[in-house]
N, C-alpha and C positions, 0 to 999 in steps of 0.2 A: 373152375371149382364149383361153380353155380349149379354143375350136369348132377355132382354126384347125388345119392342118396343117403341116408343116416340109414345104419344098419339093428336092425333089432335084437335084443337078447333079454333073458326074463328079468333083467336087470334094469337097463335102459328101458324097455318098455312099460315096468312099472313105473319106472319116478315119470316118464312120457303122460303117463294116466293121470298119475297124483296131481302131475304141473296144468293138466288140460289140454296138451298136445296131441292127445291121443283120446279116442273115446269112442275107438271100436276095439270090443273086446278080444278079438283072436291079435296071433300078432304073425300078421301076412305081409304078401304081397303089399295088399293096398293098403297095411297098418303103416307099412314102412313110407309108400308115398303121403299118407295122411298125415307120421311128423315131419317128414321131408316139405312139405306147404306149410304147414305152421311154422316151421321153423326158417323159413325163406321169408315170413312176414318178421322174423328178428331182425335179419341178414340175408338179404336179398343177394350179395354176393358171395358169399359163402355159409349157407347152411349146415354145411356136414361139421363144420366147427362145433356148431353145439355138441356133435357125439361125445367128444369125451367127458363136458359134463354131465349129460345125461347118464352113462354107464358109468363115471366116478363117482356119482349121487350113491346112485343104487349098488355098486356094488361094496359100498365104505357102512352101508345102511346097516345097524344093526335090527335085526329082529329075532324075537323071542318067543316064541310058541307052544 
């Protein structure tokens, strides 16, 4: 479980930003490895867990524009 990676979407990658996880602004390749290392300093043995709070965050988010 430790290999995989956290997958990005405008979703998760924003609440990634909001939280500190994330703090390059395109959401790449190496956006995806940059939460994938933060989030291995949560949970060193399973990182990718956090995905579903990250994209339940964001995609439950209301916003208004």
């Amino acid at each position: 479980m430790n290999k995989l990676l956290i997958p990005l979407d405008v979703h998760s990658a924003r609440v990634a930003r909001e939280t500190g996880l994330l703090s390059r602004l395109q959401t790449d390749a190496k956006a995806v490895i940059e939460v994938t290392e933060n989030c291995r300093l949560l949970d060193p043995e399973d990182p990718a867990r956090l995905d579903f709070a990250l994209f339940g965050t964001g995609i439950n988010e209301k916003h208004y524009f």
